[in-house]
KEMAR-670127 format. One record per residue: residue in one letter; z, y, x of N, C-alpha, C, CB in turn. Coordinates in steps of 0.001 Angstrom, whole numbers, padded with zeros to 6 digits, always signed. Each point is the difference from the previous one (the first is absolute). Glycine has a CB too. Layout:
<pts>
AZYXZYXZYXZYX
...
</pts>
This chain:
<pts>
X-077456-010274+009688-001152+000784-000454+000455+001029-001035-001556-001955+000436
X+001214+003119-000510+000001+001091-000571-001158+000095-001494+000867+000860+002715
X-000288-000604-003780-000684+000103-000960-000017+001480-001203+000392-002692+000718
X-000917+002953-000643-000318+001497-000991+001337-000022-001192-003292-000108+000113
X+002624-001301-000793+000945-000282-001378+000639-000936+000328-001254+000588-001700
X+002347-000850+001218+001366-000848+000243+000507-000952-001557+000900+002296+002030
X-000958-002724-002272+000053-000480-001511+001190-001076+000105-002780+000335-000721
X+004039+000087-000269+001005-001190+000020+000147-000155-001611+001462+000508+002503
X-001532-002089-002789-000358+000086-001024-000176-001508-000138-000838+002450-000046
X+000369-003215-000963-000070-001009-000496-001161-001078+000366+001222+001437-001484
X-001122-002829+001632-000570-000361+000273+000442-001339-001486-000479+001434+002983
X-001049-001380-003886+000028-001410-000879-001061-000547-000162+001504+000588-001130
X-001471-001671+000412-001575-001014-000222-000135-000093-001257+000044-001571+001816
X-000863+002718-002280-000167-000372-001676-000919-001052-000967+000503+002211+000442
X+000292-002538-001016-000434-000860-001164-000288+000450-001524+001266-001372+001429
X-002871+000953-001502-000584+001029-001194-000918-000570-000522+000373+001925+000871
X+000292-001645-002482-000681-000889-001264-000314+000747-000641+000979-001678-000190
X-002084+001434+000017-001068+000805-001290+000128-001274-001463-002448+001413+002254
X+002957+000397-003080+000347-000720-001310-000798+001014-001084+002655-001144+000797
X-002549+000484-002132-000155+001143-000949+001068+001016-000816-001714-001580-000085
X+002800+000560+000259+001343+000992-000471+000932-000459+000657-000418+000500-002177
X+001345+000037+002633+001358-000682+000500+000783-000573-001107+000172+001600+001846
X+000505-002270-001492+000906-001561-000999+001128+001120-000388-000218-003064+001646
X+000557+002759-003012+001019+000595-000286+001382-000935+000398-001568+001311-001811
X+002978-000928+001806+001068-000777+000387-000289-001686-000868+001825+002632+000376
X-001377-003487+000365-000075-001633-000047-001405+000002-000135+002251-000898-001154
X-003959+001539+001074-000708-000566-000227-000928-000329+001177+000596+000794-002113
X-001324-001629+002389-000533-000259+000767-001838-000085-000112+002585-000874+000357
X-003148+002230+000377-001888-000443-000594-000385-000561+001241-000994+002110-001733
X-000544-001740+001694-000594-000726+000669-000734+001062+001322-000181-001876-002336
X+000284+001971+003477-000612+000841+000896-001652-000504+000231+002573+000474+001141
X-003147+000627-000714-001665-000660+000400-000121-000298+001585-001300+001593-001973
X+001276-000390+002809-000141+000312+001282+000795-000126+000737-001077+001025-000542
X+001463-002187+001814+001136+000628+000856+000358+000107+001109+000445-000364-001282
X-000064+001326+002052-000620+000315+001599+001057+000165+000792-001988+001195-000565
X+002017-001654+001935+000752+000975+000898-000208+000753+000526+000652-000945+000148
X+000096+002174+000278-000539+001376+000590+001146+000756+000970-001554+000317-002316
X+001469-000178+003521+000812+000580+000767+000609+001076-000621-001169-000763+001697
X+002005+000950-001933+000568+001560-000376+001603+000475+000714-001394-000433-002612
X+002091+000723+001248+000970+000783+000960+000425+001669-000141-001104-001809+001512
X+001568+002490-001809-000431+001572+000026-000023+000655+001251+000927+000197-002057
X-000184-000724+003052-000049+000527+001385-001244-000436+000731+002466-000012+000056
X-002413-001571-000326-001350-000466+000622-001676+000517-000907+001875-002381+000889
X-001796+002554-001867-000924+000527-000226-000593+001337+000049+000580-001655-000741
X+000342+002652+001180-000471+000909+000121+000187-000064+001370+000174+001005-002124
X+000516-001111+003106-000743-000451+001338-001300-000277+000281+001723-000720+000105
X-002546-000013-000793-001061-000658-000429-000918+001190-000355+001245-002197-000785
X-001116+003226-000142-000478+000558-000442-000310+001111+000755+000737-001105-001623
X+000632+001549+002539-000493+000933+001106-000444-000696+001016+001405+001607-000495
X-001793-002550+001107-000783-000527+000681-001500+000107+000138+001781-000994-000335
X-002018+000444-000808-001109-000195-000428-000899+001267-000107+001085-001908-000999
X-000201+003061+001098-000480+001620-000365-000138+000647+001164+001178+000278-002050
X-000802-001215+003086-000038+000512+001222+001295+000662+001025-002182+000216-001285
X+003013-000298+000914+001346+000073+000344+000194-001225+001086+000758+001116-002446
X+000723-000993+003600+000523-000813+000601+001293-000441-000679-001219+000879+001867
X+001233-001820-002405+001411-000149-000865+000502-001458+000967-000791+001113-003137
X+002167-001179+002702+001283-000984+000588+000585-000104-001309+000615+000780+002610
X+000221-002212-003075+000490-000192-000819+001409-000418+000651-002165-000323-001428
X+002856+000715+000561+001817-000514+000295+000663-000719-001165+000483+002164+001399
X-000830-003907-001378+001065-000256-001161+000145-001264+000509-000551+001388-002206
X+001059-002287+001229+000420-001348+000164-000993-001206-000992+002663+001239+000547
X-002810-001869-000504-000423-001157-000412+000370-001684+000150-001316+001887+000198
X+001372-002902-000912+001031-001347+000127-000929-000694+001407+000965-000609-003242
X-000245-000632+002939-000720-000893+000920-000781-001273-000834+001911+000685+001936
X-003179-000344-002747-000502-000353-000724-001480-000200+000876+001731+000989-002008
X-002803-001393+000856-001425+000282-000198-000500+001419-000381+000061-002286-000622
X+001163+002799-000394-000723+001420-000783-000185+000709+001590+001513+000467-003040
X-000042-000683+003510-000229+001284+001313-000906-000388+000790+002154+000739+000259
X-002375-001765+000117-001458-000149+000967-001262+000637-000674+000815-002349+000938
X-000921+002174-001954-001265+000739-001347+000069+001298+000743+000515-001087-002898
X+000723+001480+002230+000417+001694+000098-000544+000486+001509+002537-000183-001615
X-001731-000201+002281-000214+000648+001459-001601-000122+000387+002595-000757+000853
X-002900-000470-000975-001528-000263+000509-001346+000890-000781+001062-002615+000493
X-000575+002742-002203-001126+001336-000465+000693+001136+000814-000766-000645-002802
X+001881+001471+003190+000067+001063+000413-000159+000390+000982+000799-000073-001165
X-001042-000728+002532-000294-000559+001087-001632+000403-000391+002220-002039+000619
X-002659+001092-000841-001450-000184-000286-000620+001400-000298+000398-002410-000954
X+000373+003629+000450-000560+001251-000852+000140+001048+001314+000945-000545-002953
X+000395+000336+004098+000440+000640+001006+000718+000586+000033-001187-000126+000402
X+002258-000458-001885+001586+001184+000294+000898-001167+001037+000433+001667-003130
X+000305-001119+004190+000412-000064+000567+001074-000997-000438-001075+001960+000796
X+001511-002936-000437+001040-000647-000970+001136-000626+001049-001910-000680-002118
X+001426+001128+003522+001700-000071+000690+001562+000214-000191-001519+000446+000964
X+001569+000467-002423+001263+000525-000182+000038-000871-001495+000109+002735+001547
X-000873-003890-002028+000611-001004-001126+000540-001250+000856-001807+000697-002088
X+002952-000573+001219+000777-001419+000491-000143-000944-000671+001487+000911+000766
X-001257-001961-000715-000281-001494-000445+001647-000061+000057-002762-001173+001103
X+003339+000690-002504+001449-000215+000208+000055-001446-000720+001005+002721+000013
X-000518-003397+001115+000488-001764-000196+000718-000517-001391+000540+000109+002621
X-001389-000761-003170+000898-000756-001306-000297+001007-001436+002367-001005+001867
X-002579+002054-001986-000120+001549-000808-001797-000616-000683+001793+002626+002258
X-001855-002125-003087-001131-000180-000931-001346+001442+000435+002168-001307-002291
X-003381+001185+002039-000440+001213-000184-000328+000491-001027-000419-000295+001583
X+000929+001742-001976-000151+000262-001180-001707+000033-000570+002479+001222+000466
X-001781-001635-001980-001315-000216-001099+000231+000727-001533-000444-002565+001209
X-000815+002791-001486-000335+000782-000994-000538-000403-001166-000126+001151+001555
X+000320-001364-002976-000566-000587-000966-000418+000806-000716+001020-001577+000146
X-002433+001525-000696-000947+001098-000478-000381-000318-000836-000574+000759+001435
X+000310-000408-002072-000430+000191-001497-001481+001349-000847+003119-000890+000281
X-003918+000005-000033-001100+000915-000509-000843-000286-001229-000065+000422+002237
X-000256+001248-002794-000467-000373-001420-001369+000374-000067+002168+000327-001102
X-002851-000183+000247-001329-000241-000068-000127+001694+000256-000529-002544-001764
X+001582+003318+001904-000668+001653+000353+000795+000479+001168-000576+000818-002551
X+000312-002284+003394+000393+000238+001708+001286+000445-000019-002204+000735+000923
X+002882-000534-001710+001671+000421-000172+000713-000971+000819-000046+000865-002479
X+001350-000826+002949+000478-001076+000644+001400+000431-000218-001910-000688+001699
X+002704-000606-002088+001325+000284+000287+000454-001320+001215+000474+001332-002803
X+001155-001496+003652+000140-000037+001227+000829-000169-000540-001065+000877+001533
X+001572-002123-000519+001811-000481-000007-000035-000865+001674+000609-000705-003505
X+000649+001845+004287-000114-000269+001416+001263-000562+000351-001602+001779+000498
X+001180-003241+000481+001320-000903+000439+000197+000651+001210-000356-002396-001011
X+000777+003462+001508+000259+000349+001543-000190-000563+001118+001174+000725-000892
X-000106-001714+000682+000245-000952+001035-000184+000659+001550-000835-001888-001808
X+000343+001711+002551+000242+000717+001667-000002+001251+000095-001035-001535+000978
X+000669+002230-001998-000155+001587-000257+001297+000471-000369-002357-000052-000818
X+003025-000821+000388+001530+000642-000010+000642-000140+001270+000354-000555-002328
X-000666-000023+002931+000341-000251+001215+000340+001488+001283-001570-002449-000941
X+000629+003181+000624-000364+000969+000728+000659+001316-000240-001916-001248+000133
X+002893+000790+001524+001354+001139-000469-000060+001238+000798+001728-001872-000479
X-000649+002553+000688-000222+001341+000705-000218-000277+001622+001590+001309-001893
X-000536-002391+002170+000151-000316+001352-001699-000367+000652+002873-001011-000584
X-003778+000653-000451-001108-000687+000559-000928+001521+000307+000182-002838-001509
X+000133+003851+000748-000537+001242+000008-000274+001130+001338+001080-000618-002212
X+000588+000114+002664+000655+000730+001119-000345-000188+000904+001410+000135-000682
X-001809-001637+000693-000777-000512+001562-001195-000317+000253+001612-000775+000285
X-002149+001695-001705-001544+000606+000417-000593+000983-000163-000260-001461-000187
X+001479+002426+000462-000183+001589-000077-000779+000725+000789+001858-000096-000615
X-002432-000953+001680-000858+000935+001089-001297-000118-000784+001158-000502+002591
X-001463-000665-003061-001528-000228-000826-000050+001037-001033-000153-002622+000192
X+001731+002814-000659-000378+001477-001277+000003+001554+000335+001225-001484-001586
X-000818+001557+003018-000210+001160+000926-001280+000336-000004+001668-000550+001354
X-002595-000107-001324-000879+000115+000851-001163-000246-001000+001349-000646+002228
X-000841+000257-003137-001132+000598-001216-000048+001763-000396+000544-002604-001226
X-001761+001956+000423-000618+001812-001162+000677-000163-001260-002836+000370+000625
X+003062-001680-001116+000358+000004-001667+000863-001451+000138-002535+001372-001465
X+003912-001166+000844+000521-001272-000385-000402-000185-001799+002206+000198+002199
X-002363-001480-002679-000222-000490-001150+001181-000819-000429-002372+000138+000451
X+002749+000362-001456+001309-001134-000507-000499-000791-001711+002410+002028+001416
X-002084-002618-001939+000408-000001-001529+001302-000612+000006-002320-000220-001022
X+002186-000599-000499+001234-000366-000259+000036-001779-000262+000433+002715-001015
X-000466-003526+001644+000001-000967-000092+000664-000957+000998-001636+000887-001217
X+002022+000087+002070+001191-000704+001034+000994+001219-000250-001486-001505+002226
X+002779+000849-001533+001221+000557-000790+000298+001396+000283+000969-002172+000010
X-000422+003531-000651-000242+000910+000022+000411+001104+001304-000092-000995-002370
X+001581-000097+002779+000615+000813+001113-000806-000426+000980+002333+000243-000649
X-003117-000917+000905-001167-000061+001073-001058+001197-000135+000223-002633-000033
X-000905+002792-001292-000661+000727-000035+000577+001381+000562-000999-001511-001663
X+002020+001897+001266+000566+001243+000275+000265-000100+001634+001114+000364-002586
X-000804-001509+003180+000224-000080+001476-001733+000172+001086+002598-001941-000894
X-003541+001601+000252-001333+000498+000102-000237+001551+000220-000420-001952-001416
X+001161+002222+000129-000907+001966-000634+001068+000426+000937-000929+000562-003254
X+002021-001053+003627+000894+001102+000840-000254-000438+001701+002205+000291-002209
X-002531-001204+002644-000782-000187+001162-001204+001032+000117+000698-002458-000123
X-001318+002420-000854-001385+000807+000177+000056+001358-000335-001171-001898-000505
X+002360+002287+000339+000478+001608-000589+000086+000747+001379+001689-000650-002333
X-000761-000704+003118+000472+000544+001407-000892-000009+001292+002058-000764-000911
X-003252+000668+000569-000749-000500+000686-001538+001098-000387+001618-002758+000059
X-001370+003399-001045-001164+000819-000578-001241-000241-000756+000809+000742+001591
X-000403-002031-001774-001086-001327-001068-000096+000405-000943+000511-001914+000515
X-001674+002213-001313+000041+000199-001506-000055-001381-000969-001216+002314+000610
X+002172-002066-001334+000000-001077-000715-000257+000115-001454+001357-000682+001672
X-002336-000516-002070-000513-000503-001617+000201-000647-000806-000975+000281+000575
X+002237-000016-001064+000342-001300-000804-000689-000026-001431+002328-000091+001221
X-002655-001320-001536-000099-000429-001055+000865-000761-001049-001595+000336+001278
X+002135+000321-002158+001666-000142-000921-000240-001372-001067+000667+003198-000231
X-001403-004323+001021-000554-001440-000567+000679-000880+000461-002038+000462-000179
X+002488-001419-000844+000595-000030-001248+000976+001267-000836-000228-002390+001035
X-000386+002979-001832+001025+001128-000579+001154-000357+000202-001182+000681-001612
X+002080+000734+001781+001546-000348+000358+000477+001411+000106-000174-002367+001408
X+001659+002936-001809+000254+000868+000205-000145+000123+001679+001200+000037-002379
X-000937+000961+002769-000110+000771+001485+001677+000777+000075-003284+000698-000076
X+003690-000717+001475+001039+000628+000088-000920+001594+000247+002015-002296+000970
X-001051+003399-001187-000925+001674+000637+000089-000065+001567+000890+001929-002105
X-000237-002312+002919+000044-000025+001280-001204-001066+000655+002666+000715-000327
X-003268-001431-000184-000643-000982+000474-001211+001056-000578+001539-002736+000071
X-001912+003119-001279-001320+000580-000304+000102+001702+000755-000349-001730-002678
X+000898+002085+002980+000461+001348+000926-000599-000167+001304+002300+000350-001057
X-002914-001738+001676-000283-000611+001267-001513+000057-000143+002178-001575+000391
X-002662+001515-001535-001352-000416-000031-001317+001030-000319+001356-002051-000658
X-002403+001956+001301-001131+001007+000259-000454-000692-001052-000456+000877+002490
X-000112-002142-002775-000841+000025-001164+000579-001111-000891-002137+000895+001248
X+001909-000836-002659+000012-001278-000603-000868+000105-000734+001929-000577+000143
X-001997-000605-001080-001228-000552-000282+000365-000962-001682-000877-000094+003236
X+001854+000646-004081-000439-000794-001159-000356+000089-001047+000844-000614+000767
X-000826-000373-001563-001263+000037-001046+000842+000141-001215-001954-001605+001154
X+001880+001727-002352+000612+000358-001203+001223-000345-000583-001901+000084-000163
X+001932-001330+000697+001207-001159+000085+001207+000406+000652-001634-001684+000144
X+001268+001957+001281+000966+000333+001009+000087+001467-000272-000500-001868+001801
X-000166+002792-001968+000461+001283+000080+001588+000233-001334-003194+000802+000977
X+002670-001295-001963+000875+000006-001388+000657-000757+000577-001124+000344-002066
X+001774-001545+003032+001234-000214+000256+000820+000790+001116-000820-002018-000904
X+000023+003167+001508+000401+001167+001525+000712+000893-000904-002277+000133+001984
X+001516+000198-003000+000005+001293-000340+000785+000318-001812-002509+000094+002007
X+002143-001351-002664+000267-000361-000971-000617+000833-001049+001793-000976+001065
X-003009+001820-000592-001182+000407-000619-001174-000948-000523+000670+001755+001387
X-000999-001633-003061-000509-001177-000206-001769+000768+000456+002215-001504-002260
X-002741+000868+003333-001188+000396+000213-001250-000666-000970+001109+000425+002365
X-002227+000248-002683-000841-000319-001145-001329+000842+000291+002076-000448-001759
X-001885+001601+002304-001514+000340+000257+000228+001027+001248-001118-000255-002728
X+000409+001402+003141-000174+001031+000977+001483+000905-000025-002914+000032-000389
X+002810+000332-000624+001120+000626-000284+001647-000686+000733-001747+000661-002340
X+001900-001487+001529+001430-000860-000295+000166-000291+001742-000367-001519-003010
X-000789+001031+003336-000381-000303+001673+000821+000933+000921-002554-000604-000530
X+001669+002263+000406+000778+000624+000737+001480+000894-000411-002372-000201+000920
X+002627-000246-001555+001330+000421-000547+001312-000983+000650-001420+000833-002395
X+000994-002442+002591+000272-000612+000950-000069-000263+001137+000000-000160-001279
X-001017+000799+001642+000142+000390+001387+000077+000525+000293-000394-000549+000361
X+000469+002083-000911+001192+001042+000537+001318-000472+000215-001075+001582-001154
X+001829-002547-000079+001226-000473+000131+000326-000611+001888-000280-000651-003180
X-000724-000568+003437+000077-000422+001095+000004+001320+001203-001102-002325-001171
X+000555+003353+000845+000346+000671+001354+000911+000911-000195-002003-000264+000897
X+002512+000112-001949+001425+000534-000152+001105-000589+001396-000511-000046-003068
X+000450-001602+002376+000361-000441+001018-000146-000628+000933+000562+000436-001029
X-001594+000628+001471+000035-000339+001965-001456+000020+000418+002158-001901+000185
X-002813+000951-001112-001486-000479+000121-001127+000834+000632+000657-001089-001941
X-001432+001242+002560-000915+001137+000237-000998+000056-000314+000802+000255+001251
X-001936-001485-001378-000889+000104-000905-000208-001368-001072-000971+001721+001857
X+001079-002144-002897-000218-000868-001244-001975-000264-000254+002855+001315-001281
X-003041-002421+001568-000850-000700-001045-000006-000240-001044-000192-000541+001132
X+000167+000667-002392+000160-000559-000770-001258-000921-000969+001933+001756+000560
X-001469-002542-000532-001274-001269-000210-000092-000224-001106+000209-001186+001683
X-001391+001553-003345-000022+000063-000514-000855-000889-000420+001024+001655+000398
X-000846-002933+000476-001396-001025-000281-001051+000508-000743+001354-001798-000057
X-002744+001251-000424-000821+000690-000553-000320+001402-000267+000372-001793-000445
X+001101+002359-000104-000057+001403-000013-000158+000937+001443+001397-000598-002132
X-001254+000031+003327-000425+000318+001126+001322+000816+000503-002722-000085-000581
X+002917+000988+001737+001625+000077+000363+000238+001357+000248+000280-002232+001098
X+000897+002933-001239+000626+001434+000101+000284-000317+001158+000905+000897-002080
X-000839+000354+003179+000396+000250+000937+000462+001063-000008-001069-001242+000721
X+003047+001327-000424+000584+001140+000000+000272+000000+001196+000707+000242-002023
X-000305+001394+003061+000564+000105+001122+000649+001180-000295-001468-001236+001440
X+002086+001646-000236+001152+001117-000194-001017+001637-000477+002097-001451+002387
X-003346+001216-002622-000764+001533+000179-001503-000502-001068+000979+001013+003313
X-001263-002257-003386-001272-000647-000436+000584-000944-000878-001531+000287+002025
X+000467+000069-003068-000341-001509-001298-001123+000268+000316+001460-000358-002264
X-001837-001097+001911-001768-000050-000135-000226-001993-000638-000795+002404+002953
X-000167-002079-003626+000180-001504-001077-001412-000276+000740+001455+000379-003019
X-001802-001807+003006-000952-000704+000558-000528-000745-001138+000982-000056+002267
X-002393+000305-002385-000551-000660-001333-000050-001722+000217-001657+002386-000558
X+001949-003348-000454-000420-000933+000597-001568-000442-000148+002413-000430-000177
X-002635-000841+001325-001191-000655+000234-000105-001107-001304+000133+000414+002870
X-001746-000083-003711+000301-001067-000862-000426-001236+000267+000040+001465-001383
X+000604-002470+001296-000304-001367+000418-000227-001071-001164+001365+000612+002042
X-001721-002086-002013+000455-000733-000435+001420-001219+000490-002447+000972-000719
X+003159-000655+000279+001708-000749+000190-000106-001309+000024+001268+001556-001278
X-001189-002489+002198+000048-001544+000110+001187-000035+000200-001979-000752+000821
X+003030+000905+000455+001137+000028-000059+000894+000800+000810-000692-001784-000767
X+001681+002423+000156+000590+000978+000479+001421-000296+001265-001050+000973-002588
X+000734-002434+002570+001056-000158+001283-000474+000707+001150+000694-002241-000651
X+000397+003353+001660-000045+000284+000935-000590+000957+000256+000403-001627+000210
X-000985+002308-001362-000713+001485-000056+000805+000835+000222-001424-000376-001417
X+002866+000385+001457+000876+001208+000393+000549-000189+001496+000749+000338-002565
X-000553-001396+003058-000267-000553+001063-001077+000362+000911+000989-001397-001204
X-002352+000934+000693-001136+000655+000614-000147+001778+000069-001028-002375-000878
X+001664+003239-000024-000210+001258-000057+001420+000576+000948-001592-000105-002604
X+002392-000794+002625+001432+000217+000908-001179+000153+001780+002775-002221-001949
X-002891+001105+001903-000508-000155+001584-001371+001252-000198+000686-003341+000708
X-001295+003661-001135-000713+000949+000033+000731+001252+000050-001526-001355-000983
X+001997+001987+000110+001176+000971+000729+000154+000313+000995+000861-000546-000992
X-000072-000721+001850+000854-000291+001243-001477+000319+000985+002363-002218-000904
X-003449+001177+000725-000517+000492+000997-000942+001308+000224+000463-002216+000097
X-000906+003090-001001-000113+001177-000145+000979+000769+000216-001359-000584-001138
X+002147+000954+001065+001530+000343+000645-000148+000073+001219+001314-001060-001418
X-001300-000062+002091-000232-000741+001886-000470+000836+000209-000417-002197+000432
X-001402+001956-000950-000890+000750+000502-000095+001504-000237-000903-002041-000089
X+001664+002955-000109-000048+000806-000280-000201+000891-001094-000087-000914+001597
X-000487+000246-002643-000456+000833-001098+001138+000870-000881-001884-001830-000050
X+001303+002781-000431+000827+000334-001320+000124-000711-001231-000509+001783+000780
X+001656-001440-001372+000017-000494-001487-000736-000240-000688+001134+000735+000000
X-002139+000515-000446-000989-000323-001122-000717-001023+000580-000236+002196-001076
X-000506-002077+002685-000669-001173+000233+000696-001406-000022-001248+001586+001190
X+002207-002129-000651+000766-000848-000134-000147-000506-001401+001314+000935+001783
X-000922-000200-002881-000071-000699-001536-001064+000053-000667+001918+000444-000280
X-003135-000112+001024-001437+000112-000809+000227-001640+000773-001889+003131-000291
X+001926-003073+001540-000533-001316+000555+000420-001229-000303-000319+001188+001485
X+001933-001341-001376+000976-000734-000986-000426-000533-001653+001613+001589+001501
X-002076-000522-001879-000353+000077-001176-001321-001193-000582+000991+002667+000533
X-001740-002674+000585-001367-000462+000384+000571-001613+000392-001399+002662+001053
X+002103-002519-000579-000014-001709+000933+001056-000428-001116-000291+000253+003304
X+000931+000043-003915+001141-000627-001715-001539-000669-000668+002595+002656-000951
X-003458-001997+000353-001018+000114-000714-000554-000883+000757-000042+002106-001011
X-000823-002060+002280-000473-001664+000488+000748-001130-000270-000838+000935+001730
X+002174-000695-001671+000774-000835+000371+000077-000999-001822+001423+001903+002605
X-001310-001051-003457+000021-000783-001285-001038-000668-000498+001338+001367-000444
X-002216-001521+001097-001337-000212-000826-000047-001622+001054-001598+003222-000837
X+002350-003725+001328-000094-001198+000659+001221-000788-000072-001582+000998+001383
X+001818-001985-001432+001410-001135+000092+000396-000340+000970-000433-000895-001459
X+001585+001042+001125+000505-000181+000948+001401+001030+000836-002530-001161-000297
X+003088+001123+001494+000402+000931+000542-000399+000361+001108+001329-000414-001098
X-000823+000076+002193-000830+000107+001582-001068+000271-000332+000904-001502+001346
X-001392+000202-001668-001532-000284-000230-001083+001125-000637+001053-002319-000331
X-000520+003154-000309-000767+000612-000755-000311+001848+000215+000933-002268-001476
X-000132+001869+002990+000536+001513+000423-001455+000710+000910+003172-000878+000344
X-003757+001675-000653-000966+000610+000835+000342+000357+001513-000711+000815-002179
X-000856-000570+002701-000177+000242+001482+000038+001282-000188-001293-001826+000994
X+001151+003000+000071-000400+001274+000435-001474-000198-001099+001277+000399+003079
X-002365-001273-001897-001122+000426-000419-000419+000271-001632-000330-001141+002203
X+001206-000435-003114-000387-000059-001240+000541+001003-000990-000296-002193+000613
X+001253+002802-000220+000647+001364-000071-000930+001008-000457+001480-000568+001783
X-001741+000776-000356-000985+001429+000498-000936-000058-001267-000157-000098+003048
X-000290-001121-002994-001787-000113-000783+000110+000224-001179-001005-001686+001145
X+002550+000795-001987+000511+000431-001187+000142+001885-000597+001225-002582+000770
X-000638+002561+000501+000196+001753-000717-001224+000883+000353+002726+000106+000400
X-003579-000342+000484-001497+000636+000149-000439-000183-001207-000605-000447+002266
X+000261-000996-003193-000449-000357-001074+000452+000639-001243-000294-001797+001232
X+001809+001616-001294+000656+001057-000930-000619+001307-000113+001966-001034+000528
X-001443+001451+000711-000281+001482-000107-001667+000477-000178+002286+000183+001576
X-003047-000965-001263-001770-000023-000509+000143+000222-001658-001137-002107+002038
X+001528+001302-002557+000088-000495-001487+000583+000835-000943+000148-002026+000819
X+001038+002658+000130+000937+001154-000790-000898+001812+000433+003041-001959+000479
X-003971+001720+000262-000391+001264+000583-001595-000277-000966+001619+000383+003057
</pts>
């Protein structure tokens, strides 16, 4: 089966405790809340363009556990395609430990486990599924010369590709020279670019840097502060949506797969990151990850409502 978006990328089962402060070294407090939640950065934004109306396929690995039966069966259940995840014998599925504070903030510590797994060779012999997409999706959470064995499959093939530079990490210039869009947020740009980003300004000054080398058009995700969009001819800043913040797992995730599938479907930029922009902002105001990711419809109604309120 043939799918629009192509997503290779991570598959984990997060684990998430609601606290009031995180423990300083040797101390140990007390958590309130604590949940499991499908996540993942590949699998969740799979998820996210799904749900938006996109045909997505996922490509990764997962152990021979319970988590992966979890995993596969919510992504299954949503309708991304999950013929191209493997189940690898004896291998763990990766998991995620979360950490949330009373202003939906979250920090993350990720055990890989089957996600490292996922090498170039597994890439190669599913190059017809990345042919035959509109948009490949990468991040960074399976190992890098895969990723790059992805963006150069889909280079040769006329795929536009979106990477998202999650978990921050330097970038080689030949690997970001490959890519139509990226997508990071304050964190990751200051480790691309080594521009310390802080407001509108600092933003596109770094993302000019990125299309220095290679890049063609930059998101830049200014959480709350809402996001710069540079291209080779256009800036244009996107106000953000004001919300109330429950928790911010997977909001860049959720605004990744929004992208991607506006992209698919044709749109331009500005539309793409008004819309993106919109489904981050649903996306924080609920717990969770998967779970908390909007439909098309609840979308639509959101930004009709917005835009009533702001007009």
């Amino acid at each position: 089966m043939s799918a629009e978006i192509v997503v290779v990328g991570s598959l984990n089962m997060d684990m998430v405790v609601s606290l009031d402060r995180r423990p300083e070294r040797g101390e140990t407090v007390l958590g309130s809340d604590f949940f499991m939640n499908a996540g993942g950065k590949g699998a969740n934004q799979a998820v996210a363009a799904r749900k938006l109306g996109a045909t997505v396929a996922m490509i990764g690995k997962v152990g021979s556990d319970v988590f992966a039966d979890q995993l596969l069966a919510g992504l299954e259940s949503t309708g991304v395609d999950c013929s191209q995840i493997e189940k690898v014998p004896g291998a763990a599925t990766g998991v995620a430990f979360v950490t949330l504070d009373p202003e939906g903030d979250n920090s993350i510590v990720v055990a890989p486990g089957a996600n490292r797994l996922l090498k170039p060779e597994d890439i190669r012999a599913r190059e017809e599924i990345i042919r035959q997409a509109k948009v490949l999706m990468v991040q960074l959470e399976v190992p890098l010369e895969t990723v790059k064995e992805a963006i150069v499959i889909a280079k040769r093939h006329g795929v536009l590709v979106l990477l998202d530079p999650a978990p921050a990490q330097p970038l080689p210039a030949e690997l970001l020279g490959m890519v139509d869009y990226i997508v990071p947020n304050e964190k990751e740009i200051v480790q691309l670019t080594g521009v310390r980003v802080t407001d509108q300004v600092t933003a596109k000054i770094a993302a000019v840097e990125l299309l220095r080398k290679g890049v063609s058009t930059v998101f830049a995700k200014l959480g709350e502060k809402g996001v710069v969009v540079v291209g080779a001819n256009r800036t244009f800043f996107v106000e953000p949506y004001e919300v109330e913040a429950v928790d911010s797992t997977a909001a860049g995730d959720a605004f990744a797969g929004a992208v991607g599938t506006a992209i698919a479907g044709g749109k331009d930029v500005w539309s793409a990151a008004k819309f993106a922009s919109a489904i981050g902002a649903i996306t924080v105001t609920r717990k969770g990850a998967q779970a908390s990711m909007p439909d098309l419809a609840e979308a639509e109604l959101f930004m009709k409502k917005q835009a009533h309120h702001q007009g």
